[in-house]
C-alpha positions as CSV (number, residue, x, y, z in Angstrom):
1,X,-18.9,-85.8,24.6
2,X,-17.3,-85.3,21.6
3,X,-15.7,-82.0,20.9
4,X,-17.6,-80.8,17.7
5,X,-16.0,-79.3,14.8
6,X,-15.1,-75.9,13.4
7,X,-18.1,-74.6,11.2
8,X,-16.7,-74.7,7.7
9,X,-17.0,-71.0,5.7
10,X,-16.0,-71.0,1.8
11,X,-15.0,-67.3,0.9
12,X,-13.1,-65.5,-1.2
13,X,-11.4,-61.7,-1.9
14,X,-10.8,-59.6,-4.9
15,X,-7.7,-57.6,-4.9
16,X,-6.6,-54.6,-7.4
17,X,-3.5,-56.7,-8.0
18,X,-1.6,-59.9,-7.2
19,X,0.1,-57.8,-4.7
20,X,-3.1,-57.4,-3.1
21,X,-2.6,-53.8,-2.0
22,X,-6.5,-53.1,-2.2
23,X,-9.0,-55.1,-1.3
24,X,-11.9,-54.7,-3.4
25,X,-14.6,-57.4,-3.0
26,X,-15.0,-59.7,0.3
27,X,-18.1,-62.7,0.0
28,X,-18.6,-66.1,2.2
29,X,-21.3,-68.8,2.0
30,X,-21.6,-71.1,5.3
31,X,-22.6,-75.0,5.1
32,X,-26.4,-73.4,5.7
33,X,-25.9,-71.1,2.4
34,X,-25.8,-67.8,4.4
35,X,-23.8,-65.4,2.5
36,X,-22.0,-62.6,3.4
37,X,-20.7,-60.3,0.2
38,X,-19.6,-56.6,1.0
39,X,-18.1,-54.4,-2.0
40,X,-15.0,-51.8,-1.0
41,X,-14.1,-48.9,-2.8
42,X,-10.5,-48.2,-3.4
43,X,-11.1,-44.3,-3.6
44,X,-9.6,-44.3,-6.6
45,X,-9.2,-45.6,-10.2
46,X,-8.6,-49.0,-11.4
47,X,-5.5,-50.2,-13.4
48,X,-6.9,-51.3,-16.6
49,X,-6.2,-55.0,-16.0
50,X,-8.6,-54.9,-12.9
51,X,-11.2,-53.3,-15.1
52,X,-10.9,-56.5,-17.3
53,X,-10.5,-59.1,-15.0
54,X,-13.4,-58.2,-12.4
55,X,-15.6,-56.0,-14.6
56,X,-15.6,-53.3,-12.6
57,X,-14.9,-49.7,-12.7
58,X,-14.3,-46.5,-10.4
59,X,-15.9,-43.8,-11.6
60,X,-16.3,-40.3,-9.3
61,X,-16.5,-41.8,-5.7
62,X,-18.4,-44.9,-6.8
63,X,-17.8,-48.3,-8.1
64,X,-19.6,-49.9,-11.3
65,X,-20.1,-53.3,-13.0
66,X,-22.3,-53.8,-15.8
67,X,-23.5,-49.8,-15.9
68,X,-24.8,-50.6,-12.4
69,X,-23.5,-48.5,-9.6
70,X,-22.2,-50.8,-6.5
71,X,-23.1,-50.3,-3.2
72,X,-19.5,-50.0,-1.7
73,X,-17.8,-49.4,1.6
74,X,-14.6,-47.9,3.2
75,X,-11.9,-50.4,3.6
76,X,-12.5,-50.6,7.5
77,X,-16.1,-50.6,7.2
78,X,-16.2,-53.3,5.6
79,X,-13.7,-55.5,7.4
80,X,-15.4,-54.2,10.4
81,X,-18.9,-55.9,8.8
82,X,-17.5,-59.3,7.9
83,X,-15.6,-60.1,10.9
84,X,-18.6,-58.8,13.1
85,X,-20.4,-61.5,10.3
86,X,-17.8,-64.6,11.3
87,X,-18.5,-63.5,15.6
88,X,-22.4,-64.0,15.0
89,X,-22.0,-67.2,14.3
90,X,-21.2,-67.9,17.7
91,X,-18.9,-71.0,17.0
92,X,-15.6,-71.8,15.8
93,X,-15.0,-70.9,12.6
94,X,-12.6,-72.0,9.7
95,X,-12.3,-70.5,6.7
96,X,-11.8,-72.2,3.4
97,X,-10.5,-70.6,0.6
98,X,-8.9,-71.8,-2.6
99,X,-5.2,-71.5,-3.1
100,X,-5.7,-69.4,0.2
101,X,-2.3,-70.6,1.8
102,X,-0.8,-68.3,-0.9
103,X,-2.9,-65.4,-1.4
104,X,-6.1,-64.8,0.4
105,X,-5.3,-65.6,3.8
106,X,-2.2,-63.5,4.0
107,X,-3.5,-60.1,2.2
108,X,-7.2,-60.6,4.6
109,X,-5.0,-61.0,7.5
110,X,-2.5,-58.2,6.2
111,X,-5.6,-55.5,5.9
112,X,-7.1,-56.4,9.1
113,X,-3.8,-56.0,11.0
114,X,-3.2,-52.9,9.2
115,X,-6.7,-50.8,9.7
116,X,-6.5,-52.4,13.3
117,X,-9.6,-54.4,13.1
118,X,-10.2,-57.1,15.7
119,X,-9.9,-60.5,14.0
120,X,-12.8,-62.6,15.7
121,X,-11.6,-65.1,18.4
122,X,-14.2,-67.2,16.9
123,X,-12.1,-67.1,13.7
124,X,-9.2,-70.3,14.7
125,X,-8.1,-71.7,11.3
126,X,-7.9,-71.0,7.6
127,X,-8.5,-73.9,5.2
128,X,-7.3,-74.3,1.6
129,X,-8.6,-76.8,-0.9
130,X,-6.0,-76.7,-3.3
131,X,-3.6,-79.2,-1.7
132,X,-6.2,-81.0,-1.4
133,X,-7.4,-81.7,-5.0
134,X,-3.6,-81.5,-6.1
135,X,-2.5,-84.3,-3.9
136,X,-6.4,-86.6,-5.0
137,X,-6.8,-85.6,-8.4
138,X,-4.1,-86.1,-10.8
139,X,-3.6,-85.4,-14.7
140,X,-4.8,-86.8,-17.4
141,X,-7.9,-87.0,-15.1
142,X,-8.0,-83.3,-14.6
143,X,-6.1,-80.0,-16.6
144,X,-5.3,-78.5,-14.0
145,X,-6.2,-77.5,-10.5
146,X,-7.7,-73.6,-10.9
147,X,-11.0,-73.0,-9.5
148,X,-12.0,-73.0,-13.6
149,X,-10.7,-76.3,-13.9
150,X,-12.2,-78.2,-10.7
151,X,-15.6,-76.3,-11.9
152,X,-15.2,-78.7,-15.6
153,X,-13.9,-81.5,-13.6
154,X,-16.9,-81.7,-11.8
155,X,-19.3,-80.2,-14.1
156,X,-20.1,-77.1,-12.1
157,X,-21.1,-74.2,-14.2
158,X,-19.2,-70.9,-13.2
159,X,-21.9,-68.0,-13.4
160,X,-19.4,-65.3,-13.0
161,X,-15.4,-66.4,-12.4
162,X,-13.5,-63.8,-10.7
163,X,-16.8,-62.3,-8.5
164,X,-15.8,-63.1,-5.0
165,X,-19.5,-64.3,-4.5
166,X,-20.1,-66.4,-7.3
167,X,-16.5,-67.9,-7.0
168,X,-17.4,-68.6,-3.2
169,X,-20.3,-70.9,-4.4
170,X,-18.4,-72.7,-6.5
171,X,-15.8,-73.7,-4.2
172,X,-18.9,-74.7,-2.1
173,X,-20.3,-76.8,-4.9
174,X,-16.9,-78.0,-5.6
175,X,-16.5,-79.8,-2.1
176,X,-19.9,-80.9,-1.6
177,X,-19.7,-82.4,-4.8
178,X,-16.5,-84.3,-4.0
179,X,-18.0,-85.5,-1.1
180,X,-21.0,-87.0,-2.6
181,X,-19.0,-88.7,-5.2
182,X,-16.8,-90.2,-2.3
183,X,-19.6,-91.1,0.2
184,X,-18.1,-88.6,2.7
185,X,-18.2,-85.8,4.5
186,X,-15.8,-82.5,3.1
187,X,-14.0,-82.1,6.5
188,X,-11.8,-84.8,5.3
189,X,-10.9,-82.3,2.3
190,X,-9.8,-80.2,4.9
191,X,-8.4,-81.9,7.3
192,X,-4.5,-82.2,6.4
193,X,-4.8,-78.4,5.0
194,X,-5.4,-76.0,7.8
195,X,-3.8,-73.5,9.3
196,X,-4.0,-71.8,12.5
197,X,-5.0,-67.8,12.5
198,X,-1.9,-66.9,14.4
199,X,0.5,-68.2,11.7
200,X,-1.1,-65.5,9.8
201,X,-0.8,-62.7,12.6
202,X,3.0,-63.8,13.1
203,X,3.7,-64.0,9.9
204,X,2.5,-60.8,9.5
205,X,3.4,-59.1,12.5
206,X,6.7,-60.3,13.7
207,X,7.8,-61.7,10.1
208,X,8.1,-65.4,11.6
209,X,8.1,-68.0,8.5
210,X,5.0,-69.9,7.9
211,X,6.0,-73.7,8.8
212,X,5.1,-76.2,5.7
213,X,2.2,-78.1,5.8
214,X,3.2,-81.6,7.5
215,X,2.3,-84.7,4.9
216,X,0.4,-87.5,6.8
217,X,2.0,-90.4,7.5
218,X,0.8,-93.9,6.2
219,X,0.1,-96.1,8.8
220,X,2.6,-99.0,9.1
221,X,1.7,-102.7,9.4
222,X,2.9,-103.7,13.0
C-alpha cells in the first residue's frame, strides 16, 4: 500500500518586528478549510510601525483593531492551542508558509523552544512556496514574487494583507489556483521545498547551519 502523504496546512505569523521578538497573531487553514487563528498579546505597546502595518493597537492589557477589542492570549497559551490544533489532526502534518524558509519557520520554532512547548510529533516538515513560484514563474510574466504580487498574478483579491488569517487563505487560494491552471495536484508545489522540523530545532538549539535546499536534477537521456 502506498504510504500516503503529509496533510498540507497553509499558515502564517505576525511578528512586532522583522526580528520577530513577539509573536502577535498565529492562523492556519487545512486542505478541508478548517482554520485555526489565535491572537497574542505582547503585554505591552506597539512600535508605531506595527500599529500601521497590522492595524492593531495595545491599549491597557488588551489588543484592538478597528475600535474592536481582540480576544487575545499569553504567548504560551496560545502556542500551547495551535500545536494541541496540528496533534488533532491525527496525521502527518506539513506546514506551508510563504517565504517561510526565512522568517516564519525559524521565529515559530524559536518561541516554541523558548516557552518550552512541545512541538507535535505529528508536525514533520515545513513547506515554503516561494521557491516555488520563483523558480516557475518568471518576469515580465509576474512583478514580483510577494504574496501581493502572486495574489494579482492570479487574480486573487486580498481582503486584508498582513492579517495572518486572511493572508493564510490566500496562500491557499494561491496554490489551488496554480494547480488548476496546471491540471495538477499542489504537492508538486511543494515537493522540492521542504524542510524537516529538526533543521529548525538544530538550528535553533545547537546553532547547526541549515543545509541549502538541493536543486533537482534533470533526468538524462541514457
Amino acid at each position: 500500500m502506498a504510504e500516503s502523504r503529509a496533510l498540507h496546512i497553509y499558515a502564517d505569523i505576525e511578528t512586532n518586528s522583522f526580528k520577530g521578538n513577539k509573536l502577535l497573531q498565529i492562523a492556519a487553514i487545512t486542505e478541508k478549510d478548517e482554520i485555526f487563528n489565535i491572537y497574542i498579546n505582547p503585554m505591552e505597546p506597539l512600535l508605531l510601525s506595527t500599529i500601521n502595518l497590522l492595524k492593531i493597537h495595545y491599549h491597557k492589557g488588551h489588543l484592538y483593531k478597528g475600535g474592536r477589542r481582540l480576544q487575545s492570549f499569553p504567548i504560551k497559551e496560545a502556542l500551547t492551542h495551535f500545536c494541541k490544533w496540528i496533534e488533532r489532526q491525527q496525521c502527518p502534518v506539513t506546514l506551508i508558509f510563504h517565504n517561510g524558509f526565512n522568517f516564519d519557520c525559524k521565529h515559530l520554532i524559536r518561541h516554541l523552544i523558548k516557552f518550552d512547548i512541545k512541538i507535535p510529533l505529528n508536525l514533520i516538515t515545513f513547506g515554503d512556496t516561494l521557491p516555488f513560484f520563483r523558480n516557475n514563474i518568471k518576469p515580465p510574466e509576474i512583478e514580483n514574487h510577494t504574496l501581493k504580487g502572486l495574489a494579482d498574478h492570479f487574480k486573487i483579491k486580498q481582503d486584508q494583507a498582513h492579517c495572518a488569517l486572511s493572508d493564510t487563505r490566500t496562500l491557499k487560494q494561491i496554490c489551488e489556483t496554480y494547480a488548476e491552471t496546471k491540471g495538477g495536484d499542489v504537492s508538486v508545489i511543494f515537493k522540492e521545498s521542504t524542510r524537516p522540523i529538526q533543521e529548525y530545532i538544530n538550528q535553533q538549539v545547537f546553532q547547526i547551519p541549515i543545509p541549502k535546499l538541493k536543486k533537482s536534477k534533470k533526468p538524462t537521456a541514457e
